[in-house]
ROTI-12807 format. One record per residue: residue in one letter; x, y, z of N, C-alpha, C in turn. Coordinates in pm, whole numbers, plus 50000, padded with zeros to 5 digits. Layout:
N
AXYZXYZXYZ;...
This chain:
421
X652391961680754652671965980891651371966680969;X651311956781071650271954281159650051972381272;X648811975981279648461983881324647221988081374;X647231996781529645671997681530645212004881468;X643732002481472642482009381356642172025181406;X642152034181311642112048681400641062050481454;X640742055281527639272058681616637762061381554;X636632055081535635962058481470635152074581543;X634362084581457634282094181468633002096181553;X632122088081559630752085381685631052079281806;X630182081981889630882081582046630892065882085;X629672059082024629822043582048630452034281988;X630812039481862632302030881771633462038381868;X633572046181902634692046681951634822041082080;X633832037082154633962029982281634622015082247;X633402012682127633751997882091635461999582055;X636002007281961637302007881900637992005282035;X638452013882117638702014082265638672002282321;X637341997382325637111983282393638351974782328;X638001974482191638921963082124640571965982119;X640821979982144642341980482149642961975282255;X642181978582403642291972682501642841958882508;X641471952782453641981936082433643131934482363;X643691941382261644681939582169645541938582275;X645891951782322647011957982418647251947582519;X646121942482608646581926782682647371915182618;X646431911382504646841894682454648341900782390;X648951917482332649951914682295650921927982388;X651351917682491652081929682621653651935782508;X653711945682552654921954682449656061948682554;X655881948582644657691940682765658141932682672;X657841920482662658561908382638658771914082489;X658481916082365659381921182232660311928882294;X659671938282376660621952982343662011950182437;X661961940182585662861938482639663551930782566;X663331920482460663981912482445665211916182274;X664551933782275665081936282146666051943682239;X666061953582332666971959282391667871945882440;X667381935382480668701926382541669201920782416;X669031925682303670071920582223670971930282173;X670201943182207671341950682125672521955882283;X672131949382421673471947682475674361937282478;X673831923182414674361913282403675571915282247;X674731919382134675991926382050677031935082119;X676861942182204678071950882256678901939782324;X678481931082380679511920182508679371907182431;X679151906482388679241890782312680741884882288;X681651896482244682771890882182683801889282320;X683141897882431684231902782510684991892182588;X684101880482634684801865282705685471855682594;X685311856282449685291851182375686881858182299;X687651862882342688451868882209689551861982187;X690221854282306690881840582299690791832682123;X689821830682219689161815882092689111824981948;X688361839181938688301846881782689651850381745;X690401855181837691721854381776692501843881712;X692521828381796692861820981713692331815081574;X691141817281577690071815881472690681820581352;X691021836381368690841844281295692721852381243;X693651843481312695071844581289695511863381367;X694621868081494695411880381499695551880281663;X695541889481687695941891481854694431892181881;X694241893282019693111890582132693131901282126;X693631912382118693311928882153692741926882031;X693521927081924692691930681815691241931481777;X690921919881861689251913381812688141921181909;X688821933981975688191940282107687741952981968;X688601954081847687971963481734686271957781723;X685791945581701684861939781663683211947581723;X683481948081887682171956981981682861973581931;X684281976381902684301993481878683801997381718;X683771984981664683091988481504681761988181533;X681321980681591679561981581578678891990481683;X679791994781798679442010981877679772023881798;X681002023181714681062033881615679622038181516;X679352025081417678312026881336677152027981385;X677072020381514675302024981588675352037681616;X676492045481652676402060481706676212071081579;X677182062981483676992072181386675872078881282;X674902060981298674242062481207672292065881264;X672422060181415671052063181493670752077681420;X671022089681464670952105181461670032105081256;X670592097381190670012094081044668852084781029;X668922080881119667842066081133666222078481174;X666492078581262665582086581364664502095581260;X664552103681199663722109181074663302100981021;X663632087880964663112075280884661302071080996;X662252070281152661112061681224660072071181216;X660322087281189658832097381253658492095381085;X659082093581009657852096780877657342080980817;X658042071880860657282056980839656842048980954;X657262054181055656812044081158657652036081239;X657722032481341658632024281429658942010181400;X658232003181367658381984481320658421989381147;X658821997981099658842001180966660311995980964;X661612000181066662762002381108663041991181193;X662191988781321662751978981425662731962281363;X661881962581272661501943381233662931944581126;X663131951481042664171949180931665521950781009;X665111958181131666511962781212666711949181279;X665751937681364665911927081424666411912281292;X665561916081182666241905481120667431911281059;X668171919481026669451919580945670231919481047;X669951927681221671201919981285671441908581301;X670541896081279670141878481292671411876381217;X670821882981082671741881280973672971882680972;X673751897081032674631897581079675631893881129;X675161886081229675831881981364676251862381331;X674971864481202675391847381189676481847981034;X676741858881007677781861380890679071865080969;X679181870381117680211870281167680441856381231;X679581851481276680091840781302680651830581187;X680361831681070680811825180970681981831580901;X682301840380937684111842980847684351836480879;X685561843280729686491834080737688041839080725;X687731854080726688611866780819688091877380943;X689421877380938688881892981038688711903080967;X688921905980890688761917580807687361917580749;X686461903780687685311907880720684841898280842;X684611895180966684121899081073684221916081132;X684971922381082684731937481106683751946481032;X683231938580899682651947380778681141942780832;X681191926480909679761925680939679531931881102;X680151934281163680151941081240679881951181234;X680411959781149680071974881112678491973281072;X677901961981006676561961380962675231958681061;X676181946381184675661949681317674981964181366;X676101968581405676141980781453674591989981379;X674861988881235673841994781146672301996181183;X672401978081240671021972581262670571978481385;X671631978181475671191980581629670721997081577;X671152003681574670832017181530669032020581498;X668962007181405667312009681392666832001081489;X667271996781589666441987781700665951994881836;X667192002981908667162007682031666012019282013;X666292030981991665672040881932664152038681942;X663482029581852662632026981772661572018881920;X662272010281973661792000382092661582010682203;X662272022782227662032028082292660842038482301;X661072043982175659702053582072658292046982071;X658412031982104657112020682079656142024782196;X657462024282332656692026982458655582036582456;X656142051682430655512061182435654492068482332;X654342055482236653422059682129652062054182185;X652282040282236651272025782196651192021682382;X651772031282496651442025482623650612034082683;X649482029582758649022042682830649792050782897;X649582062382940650832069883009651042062083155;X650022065783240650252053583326651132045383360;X651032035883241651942024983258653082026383175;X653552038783136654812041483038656482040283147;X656242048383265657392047483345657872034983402;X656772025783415656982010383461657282001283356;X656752001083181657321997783088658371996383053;X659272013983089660532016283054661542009383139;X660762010383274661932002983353662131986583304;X661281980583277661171966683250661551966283127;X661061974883036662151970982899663531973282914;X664291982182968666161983483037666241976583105;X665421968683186666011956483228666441943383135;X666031944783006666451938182908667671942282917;X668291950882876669451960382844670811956182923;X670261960183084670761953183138671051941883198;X669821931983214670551913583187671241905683085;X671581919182966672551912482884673811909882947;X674081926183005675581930083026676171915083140;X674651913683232675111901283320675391889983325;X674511883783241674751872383157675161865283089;X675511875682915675641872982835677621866082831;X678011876982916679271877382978680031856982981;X679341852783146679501842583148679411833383066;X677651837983016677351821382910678221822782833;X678511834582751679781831882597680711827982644;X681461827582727682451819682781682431810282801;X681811800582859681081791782883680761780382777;X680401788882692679761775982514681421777182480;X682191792082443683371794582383684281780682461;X684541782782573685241772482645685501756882599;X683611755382631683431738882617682821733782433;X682111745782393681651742782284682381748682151;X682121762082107682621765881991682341782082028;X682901794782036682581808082009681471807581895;X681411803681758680361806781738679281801181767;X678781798281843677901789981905676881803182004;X677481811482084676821824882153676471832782016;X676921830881912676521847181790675161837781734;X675381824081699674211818081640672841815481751;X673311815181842672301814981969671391834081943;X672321839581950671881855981976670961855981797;X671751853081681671011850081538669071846781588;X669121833681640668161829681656666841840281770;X667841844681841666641854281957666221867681852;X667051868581710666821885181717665311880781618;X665311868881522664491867281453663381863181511;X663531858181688661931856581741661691866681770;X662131880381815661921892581851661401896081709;X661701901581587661321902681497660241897381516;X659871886681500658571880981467657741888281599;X658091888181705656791889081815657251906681800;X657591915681749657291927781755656581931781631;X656771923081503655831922181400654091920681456;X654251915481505652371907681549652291915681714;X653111927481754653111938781828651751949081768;X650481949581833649901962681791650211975481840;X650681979881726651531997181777650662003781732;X650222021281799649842029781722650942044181684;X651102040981575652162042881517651782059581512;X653042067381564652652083181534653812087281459;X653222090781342653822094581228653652107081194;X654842117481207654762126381183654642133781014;X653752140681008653822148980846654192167480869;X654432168180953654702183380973655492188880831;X656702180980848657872187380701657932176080617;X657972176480528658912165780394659772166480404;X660912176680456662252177580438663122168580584;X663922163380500664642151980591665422158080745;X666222170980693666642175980772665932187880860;X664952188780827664562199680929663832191081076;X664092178981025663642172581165664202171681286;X665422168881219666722175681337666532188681395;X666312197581314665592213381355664822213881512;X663632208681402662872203281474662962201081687;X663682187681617664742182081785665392190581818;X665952198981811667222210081880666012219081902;X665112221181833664002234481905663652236481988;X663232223282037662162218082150662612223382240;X661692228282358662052232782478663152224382559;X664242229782595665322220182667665872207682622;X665602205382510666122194182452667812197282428;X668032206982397669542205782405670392203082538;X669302210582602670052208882779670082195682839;X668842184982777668732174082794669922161382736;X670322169182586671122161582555672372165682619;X672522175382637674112176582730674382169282839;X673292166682944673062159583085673422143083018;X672922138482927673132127982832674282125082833;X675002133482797676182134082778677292133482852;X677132145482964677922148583118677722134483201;X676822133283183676172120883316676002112283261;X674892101083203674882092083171675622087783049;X676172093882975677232082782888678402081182979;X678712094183061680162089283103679792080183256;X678792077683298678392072383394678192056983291;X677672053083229677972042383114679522036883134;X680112047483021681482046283028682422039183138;X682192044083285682952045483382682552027083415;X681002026283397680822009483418681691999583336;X681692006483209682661997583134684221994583168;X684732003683217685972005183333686081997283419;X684781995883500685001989483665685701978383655;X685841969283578686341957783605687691959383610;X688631970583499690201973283530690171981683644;X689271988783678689361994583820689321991683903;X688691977883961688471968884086690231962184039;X690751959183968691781953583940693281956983990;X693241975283899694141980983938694221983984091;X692861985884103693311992984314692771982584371;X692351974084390692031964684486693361951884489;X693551952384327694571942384350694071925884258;X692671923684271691831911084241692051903084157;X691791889184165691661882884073690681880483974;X690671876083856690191875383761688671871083782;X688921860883901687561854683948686811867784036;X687441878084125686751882584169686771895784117;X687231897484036686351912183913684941902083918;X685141889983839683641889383782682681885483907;X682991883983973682221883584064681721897484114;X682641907984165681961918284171681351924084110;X682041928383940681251932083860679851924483809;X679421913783841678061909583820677491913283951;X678031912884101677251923084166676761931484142;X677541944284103677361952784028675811953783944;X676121944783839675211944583739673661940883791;X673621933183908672441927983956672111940584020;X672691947784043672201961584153671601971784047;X672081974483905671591978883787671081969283760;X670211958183788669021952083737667921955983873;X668241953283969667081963284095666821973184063;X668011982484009667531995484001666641996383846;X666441991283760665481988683634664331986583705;X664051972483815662961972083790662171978483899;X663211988083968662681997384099662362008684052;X662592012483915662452029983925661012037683902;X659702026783889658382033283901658552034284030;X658352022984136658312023284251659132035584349;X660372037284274661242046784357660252064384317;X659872059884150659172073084156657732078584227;X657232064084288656162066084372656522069184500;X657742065984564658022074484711658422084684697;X659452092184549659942105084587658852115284501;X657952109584467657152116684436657012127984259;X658332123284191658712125384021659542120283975;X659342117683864660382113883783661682122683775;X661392131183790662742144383806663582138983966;X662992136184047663942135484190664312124584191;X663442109384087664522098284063665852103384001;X665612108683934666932112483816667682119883935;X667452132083981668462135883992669152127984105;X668222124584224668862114484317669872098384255;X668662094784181669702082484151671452089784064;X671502098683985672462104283949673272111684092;X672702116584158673962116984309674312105584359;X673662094884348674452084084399675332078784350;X675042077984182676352076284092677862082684134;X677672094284141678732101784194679602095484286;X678732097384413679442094784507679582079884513;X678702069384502679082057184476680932057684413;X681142059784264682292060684181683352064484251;X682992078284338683922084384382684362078284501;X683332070084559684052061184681684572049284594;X684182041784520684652029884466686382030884415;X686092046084346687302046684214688252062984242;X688292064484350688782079184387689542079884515;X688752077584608689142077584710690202069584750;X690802072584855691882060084912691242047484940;X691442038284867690952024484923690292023185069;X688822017485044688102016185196688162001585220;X687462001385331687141985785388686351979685275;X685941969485287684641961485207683411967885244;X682991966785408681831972085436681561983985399;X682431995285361682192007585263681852011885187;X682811999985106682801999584968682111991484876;X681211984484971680421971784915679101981884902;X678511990485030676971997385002677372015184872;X678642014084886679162025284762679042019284618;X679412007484651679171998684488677462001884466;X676751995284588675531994584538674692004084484;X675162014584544674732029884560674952033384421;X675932029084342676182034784246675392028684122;X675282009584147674572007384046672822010184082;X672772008284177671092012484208670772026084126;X671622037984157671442045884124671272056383937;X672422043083889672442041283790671382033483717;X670532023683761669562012883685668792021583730;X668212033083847666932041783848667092053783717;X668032061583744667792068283694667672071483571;X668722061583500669132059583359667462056983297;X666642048483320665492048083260664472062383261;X664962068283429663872080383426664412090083354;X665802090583268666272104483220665802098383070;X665632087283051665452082082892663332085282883;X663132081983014661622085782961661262100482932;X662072111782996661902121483044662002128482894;X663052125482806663372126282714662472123082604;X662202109482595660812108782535659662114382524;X659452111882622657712125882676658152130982633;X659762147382637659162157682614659262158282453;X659302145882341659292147282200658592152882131;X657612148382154656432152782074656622139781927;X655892150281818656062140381701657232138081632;X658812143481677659792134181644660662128181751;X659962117481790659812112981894661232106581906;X661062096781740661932090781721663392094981681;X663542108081648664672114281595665282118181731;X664432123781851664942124481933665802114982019;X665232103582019665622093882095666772087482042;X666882083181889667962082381819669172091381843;X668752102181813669842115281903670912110082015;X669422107482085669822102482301670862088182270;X670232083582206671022071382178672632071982130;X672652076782025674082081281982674892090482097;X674102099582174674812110482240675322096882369;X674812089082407674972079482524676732069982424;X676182065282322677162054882255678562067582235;X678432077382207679822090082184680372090182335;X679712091182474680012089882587680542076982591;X680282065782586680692050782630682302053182529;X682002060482445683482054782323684532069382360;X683972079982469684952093582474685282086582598;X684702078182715685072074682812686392064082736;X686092054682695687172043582653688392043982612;X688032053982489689002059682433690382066982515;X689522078382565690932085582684691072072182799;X690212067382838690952054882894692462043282835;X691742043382748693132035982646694102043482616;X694342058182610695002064682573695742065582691;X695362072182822695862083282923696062070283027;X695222060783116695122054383169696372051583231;X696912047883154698432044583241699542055583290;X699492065383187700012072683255699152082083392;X698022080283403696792091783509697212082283612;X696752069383605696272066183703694952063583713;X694282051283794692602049183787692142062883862;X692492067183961692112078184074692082089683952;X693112094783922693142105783835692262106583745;X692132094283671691142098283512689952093083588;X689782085683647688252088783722687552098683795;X688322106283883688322112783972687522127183834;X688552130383768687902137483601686972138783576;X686502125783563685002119183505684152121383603;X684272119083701683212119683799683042133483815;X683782142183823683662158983819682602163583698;X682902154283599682042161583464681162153583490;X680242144683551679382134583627678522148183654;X679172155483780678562159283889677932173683814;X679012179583715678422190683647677482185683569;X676972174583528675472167483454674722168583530;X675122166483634673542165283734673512178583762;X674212190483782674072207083810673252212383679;X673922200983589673132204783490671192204183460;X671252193583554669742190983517669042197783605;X669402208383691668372216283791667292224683733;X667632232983620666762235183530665832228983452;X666042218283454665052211783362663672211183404;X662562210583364661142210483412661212196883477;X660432200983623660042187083675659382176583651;X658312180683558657792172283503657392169883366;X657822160083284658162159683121656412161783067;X656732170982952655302174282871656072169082683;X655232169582622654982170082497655222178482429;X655512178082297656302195482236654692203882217;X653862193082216652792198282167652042202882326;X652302198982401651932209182533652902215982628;X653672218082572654902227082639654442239782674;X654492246682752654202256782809654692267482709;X653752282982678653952291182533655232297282593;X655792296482738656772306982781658462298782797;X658042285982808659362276082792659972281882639;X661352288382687662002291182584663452277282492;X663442276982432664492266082379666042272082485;X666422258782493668052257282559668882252782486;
């Protein structure tokens, strides 16, 4: 495991050390691995979704059925991140993320090769496994190995990985599925996870490895101690998973109340998605006019709100309404979503990674509590009704985050009077 050299202990080796990390840190920029590991682990979530036509016939079952395939590998990433996370603070981040990029390769090119559905679900579930040690870990990289500085502008540009999957990935699999073969998008995605692997291998990280405990579980401890970290994961929870969630919706929601065709869901909904790609690569910038990372968050999270609530609540508006309410909502969503994930980070300390693993799962339990009562209730609520819900427990996330410190510290410089939440 490639790594920088620790600081030598005289003042002019350490300039030189410095000097040379520097250079490291240029010739090997952390964006391009780290975005390109987050755009795969949203391309596993949507990969199958234009494609289930063609896997169903493949595979002798119904087209719903093969929609199990993204809920097996969101199940096991949620389940198993929260376990992962202790692994990354006592070995290291590319200890987890390189074995995590090649076995999903592996994965994804064993689902594409059944020769049931029954196992395309078992490698799926193993998917899922991999992503677990990927997200987490890519994210933990930022805030170990970036200057601080440049950590809030990192993050936004690595979730912009995240999100040019959801935009993309969409069409093209349809697209090869159509004219070429469905497995043709999983062996394409095979091939990106093993160049990521490789270029986050030859990544110089400085790896912060915690030794505080030996014991596996008190690291979790640990994470629940921390000043506001529980309050953090609740907002996680209230707001951005079900603000997640509710995106995953929009497309039966533009459907049910607008009426649309098939062509113009996707058309809007990649609007959509391009407005959560502005808002990725706007949210340093947005945090340089409002002046913190705290008033991105909570602002871009009021716009969510009310964006949803005009889109998916209200009595049907004009276009011109409902077109700057759309935007409002994904802008607001691509700002803030990165500033509540850095915010979270900073305040780790040395289980940086257990935390974030945490954040991760608490976001994937939101995307699958949103879906779920969707599939369940949906028809009988109504889009207005079970949205209208959601957006209420939206708005109590963001009431939620008024307390939180404005500006994210370290467990190791947390103020002696910040009491745990």
């Amino acid at each position: 495991m490639s790594t920088l050299p620790p600081f030598p202990s005289n003042a002019s080796s350490e300039a030189a050390g410095l000097s040379v990390a520097g250079v490291a840190a240029e010739s090997h920029d952390p964006v391009v691995p780290l975005s390109l590991s987050m755009f795969l682990i949203g391309t596993g979530e949507v990969i199958a979704s234009p494609m289930m036509l063609e896997m169903a016939q493949t595979f002798g079952v119904s087209s719903a059925r093969v929609a199990w395939l993204p809920g097996i590998y969101a199940l096991t990433y949620a389940s198993l991140g929260p376990l992962l996370g202790p692994f990354s603070d006592r070995f290291g981040r590319k200890a987890l993320l390189v074995p995590g990029l090649v076995g999903l390769g592996s994965s994804v090119t064993a689902t594409a090769l059944s020769t049931s559905f029954l196992a395309a679900c078992c490698t799926s579930a193993i998917s899922g496994a991999c992503a677990a040690a990927i997200q987490p870990n890519a994210l933990a990289i930022i805030n170990d190995s970036v200057d601080e500085a440049r950590q809030p502008a990192v993050t936004g540009k690595v979730f912009l990985g995240l999100t040019s999957s959801f935009v993309l990935v969409p069409p093209l699999g349809g697209l090869l599925a159509a004219n070429v073969d469905w497995r043709v998008p999983y062996f394409l995605m095979a091939g990106a996870c093993w160049v990521a692997a490789a270029l986050v291998w030859r990544l110089p990280v400085r790896e912060s490895v915690s030794t505080a405990s030996s014991a596996f579980f008190s690291t979790f401890r640990r994470a629940f101690a921390l000043p506001f970290m529980r309050l953090r994961f609740a907002v996680s929870f209230l707001w951005l998973g079900i603000c997640i969630g509710l995106g995953a919706l929009l497309a039966e929601t533009l459907r049910r109340r607008f009426g649309l065709s098939t062509e113009a869901v996707g058309v809007w909904t990649g609007l959509f998605g391009c407005a959560v790609l502005l808002g990725n690569l706007f949210m340093d910038r947005a945090r340089c006019v409002l002046g913190s990372h705290f008033r991105v968050l909570v602002y871009g999270a009021l716009a969510t709100v009310v964006g949803a609530t005009v889109v998916a609540v209200l009595p049907p508006l004009p276009i011109y309404l409902l077109a700057p309410a759309g935007l409002a909502w994904g802008l607001g969503y691509g700002m803030a979503g990165p500033a509540h994930h850095f915010m979270v980070a900073t305040s780790a300390g040395d289980v940086r990674g257990t935390v974030v693993a945490l954040n991760a799962s608490i976001l994937n339990s939101g995307l699958m509590a949103v879906t779920l009562l969707a599939g369940r209730v949906l028809d009988q609520t109504g889009v207005e009704l079970l949205v209208g819900m959601l957006v209420g427990l939206m708005l109590l996330g963001v009431v939620m985050m008024m307390p939180l410190p404005r500006t994210p510290f370290s467990a190791t410089e947390a103020p002696p009077q910040a009491a745990p939440h």
